[in-house]
C-alpha positions in Angstrom: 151.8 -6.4 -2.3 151.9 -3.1 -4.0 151.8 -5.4 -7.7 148.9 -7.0 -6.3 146.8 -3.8 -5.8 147.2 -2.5 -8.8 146.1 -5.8 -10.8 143.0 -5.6 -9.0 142.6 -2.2 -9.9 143.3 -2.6 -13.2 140.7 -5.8 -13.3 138.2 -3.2 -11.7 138.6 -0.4 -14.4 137.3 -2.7 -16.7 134.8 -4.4 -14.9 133.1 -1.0 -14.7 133.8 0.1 -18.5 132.4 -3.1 -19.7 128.9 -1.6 -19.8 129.5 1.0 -21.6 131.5 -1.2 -24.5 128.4 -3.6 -24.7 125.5 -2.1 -25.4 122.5 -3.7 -26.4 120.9 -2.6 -30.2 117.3 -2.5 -31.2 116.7 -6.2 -32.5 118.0 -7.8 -30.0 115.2 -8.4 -27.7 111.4 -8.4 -28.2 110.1 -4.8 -27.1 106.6 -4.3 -25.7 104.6 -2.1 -23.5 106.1 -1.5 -19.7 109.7 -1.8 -20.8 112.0 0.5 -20.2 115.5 0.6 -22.1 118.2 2.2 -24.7 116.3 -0.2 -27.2 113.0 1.5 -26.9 114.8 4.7 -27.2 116.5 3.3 -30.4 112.6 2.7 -31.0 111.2 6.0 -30.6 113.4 7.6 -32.5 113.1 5.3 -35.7 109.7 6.0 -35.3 110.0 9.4 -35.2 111.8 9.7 -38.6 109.1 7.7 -39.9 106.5 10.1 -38.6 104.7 7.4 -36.0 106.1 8.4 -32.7 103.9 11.7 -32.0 105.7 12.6 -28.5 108.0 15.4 -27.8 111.2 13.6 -27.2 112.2 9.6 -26.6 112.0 8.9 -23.7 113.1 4.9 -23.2 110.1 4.1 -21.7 107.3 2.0 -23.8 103.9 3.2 -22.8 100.5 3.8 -24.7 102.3 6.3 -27.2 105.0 4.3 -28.0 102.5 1.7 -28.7 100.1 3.4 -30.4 102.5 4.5 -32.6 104.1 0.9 -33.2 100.7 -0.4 -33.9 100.1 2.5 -36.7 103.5 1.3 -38.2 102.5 -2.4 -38.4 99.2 -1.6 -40.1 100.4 0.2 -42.7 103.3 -1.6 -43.3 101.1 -5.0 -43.5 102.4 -6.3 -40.4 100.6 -8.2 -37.3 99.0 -5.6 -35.5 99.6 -5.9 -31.6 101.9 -3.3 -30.8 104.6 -5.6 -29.7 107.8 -5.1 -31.4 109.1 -8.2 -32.5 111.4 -9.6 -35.2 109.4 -8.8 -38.3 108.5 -5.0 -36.9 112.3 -4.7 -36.3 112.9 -5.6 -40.0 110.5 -3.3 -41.3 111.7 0.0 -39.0 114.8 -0.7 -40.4 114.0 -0.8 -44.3 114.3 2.5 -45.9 111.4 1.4 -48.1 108.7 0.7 -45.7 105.6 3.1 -45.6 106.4 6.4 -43.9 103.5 8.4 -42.1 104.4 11.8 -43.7 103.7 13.7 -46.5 106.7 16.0 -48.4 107.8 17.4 -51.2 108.2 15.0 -54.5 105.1 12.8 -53.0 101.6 12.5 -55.1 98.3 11.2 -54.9 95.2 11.4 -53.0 96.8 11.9 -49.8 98.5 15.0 -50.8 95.1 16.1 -52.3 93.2 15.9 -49.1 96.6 17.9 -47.6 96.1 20.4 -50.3 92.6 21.4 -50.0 92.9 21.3 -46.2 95.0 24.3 -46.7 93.4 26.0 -49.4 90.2 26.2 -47.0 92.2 28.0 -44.4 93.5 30.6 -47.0 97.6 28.7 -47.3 97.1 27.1 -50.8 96.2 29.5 -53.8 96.9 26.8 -56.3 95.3 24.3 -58.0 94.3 21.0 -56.0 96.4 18.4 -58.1 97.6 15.9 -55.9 101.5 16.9 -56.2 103.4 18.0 -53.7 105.8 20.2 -55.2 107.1 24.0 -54.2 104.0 25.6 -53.9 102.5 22.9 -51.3 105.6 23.0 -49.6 105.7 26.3 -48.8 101.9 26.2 -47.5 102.7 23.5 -45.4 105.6 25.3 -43.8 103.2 28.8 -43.1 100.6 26.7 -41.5 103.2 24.8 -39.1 104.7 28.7 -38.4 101.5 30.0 -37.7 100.3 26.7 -35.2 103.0 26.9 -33.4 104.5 23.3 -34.7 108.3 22.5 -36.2 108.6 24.3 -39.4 110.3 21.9 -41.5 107.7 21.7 -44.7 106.7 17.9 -43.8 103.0 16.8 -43.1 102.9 14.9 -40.5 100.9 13.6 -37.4 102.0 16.7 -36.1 100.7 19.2 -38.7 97.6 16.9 -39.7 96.6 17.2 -35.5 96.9 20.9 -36.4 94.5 20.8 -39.7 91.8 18.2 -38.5 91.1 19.9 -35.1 87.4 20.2 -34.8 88.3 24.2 -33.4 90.5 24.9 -36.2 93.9 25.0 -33.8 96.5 23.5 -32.8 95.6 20.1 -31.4 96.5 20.4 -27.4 99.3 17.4 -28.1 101.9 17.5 -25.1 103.9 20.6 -26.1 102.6 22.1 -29.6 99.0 23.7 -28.6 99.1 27.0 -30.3 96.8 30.3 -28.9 93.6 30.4 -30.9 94.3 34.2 -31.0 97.9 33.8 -32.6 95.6 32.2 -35.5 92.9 34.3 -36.0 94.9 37.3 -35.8 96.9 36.2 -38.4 94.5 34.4 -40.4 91.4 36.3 -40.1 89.5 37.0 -43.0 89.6 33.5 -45.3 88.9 31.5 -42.5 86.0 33.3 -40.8 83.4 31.8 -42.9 84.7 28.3 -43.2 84.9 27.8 -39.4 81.3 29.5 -38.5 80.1 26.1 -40.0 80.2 24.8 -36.0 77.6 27.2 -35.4 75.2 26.1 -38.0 75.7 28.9 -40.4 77.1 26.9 -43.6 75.2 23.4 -42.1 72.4 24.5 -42.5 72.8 25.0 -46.5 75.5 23.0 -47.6 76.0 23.3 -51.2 78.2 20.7 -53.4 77.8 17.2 -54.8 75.8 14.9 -52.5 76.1 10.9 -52.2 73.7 8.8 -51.0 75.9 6.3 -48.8 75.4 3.3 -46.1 76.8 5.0 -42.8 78.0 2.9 -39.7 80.0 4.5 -36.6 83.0 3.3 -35.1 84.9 4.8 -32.1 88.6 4.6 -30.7 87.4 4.4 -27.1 87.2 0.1 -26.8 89.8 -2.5 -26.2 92.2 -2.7 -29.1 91.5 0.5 -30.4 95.1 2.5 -31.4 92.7 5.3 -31.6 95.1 6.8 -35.0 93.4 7.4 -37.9 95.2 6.9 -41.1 96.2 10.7 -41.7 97.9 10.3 -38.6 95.2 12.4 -36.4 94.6 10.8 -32.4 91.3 10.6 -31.6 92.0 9.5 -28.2 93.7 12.8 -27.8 91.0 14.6 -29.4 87.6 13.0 -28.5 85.0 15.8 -30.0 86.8 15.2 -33.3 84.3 15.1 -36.5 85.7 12.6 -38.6 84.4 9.6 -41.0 86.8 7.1 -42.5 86.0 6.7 -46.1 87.0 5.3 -49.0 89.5 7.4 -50.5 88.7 6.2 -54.2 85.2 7.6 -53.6 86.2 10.6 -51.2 90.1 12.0 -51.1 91.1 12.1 -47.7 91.2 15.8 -46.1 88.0 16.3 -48.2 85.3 18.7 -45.7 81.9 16.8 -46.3 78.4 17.1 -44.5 77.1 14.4 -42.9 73.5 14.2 -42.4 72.4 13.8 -38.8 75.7 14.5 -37.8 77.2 17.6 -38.9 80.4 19.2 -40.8 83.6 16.4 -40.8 86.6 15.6 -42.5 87.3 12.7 -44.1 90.4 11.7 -41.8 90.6 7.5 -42.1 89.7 4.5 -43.8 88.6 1.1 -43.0 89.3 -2.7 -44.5 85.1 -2.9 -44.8 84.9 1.2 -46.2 84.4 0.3 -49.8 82.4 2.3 -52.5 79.8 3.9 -50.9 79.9 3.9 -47.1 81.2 5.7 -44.2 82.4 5.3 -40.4 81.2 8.1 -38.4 83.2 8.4 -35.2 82.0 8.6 -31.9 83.7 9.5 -28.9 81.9 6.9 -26.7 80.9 3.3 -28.0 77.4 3.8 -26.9 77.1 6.6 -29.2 79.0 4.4 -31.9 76.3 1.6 -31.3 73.0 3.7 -31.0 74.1 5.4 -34.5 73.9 2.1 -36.0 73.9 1.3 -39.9 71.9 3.8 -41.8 71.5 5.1 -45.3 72.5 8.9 -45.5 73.2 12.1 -47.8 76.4 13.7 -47.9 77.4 16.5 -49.0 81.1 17.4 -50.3 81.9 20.7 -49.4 85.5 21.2 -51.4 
């Protein structure tokens, strides 16, 4: 009897360690929306080295971050765009080579141009804008993130670009990073004075740069579909009062400040498969506004 009860026991150890010997890896099952499991963990966080996944922490639960941020990844990275993570998306995650969302040190091009004289307008980049991010750029990028309130690790980010692209010149109110308004302008005060009045009118009202004539449609992230992440990696679902166009960046860098006739002082945050030569997307926070801007010829002015 006494043999007997101890087999069982022994067969009940490892009935309950069998769990914990197999456990399920990222791939093995398609991953969408509602789910909630080790795999969308596994998820999150290859996201998150990649720069997509914008939340504080993974969590294991797949809801409209998590999705928004699988959805950026498949766009950029060519892929069907549904924010369902199947197969293919699983492949991609997993190459070292597919596109990341950040910007750091030893990338170049027109993305780190529009990074560059982001900073240089808030009084972090005394350098020339040259489209290489090198020592100098790093080491803006990491006072800015000190100063917001944000991880200080030198990467440009969604994180940090939240942080530039706010419409109030702080911190963008993202779950756990908003940073005090005061902290910035206490710190920052002189440089950036002048630059931000522009909400108020003062440098609207005289732009001064090159101006472009240009076809202007509007476009919003509040509809159906709608991932709502432009393709610096700023939310405008998270930040509705945004002023941003999508452009094309062979005709405007991205980060570049312009003037918009008719609709004020905006940074040229995203692009768009039909935003070629000489057009723009205005966005609105509501599709009404999107549709009663409708398709109109406009000046622009660049403004760095």
């Amino acid at each position: 009897m006494l043999k007997k009860v101890l087999a069982v026991g022994a067969m009940a150890g490892m009935m309950f360690s069998s769990p914990l010997v197999s456990h399920a890896a990222l791939g093995d099952q398609t991953l969408k929306k509602g789910m909630q499991h080790n795999d969308v963990k596994e998820l999150q966080q290859k996201l998150m080295d990649k720069g997509y996944f914008q939340y504080k922490e993974t969590t294991g639960y797949y809801g409209d971050i998590t999705k928004e941020a699988v959805s950026d990844f498949q766009r950029k990275n060519g892929l069907k765009v549904d924010g369902v993570v199947d197969e293919d998306t699983v492949k991609a995650l997993k190459n070292p080579s597919s596109v990341s969302n950040l910007l750091k040190e030893g990338d170049r091009g027109h993305d780190v141009s529009g990074l560059q004289s982001e900073l240089k307008d808030r009084g972090y980049y005394d350098y020339t804008v040259d489209g290489i991010f090198g020592p100098i750029t790093l080491n803006a990028v990491k006072m800015f993130q000190k100063d917001s309130g944000i991880r200080v690790d030198g990467i440009a980010g969604p994180e940090t670009f939240n942080a530039l692209y706010h419409e109030a010149g702080t911190a963008a109110s993202k779950e756990n990073h908003e940073a005090p308004a005061e902290k910035k302008n206490s710190e920052r005060p002189a440089p950036k004075k002048d630059s931000q009045t522009t909400k108020k009118g003062t440098a609207a009202k005289a732009p001064e740069g090159k101006t472009l004539s240009v076809e202007a449609t509007a476009y919003t992230a509040n509809c159906s579909g709608c991932s709502g992440v432009t393709a610096t990696g700023m939310n405008l679902k998270s930040n509705p009062n945004a002023k941003v166009i999508a452009v094309d960046p062979n005709v405007i860098p991205l980060g570049t400040k312009v003037y918009v006739e008719g609709y004020g002082t905006a940074v040229a945050a995203d692009t768009g498969g039909a935003i070629k030569g000489n057009r723009i997307d205005v966005f609105m926070p509501s599709e009404d506004q999107a549709n009663n801007w409708g398709r109109k010829q406009v000046n622009i002015t660049i403004l760095n």
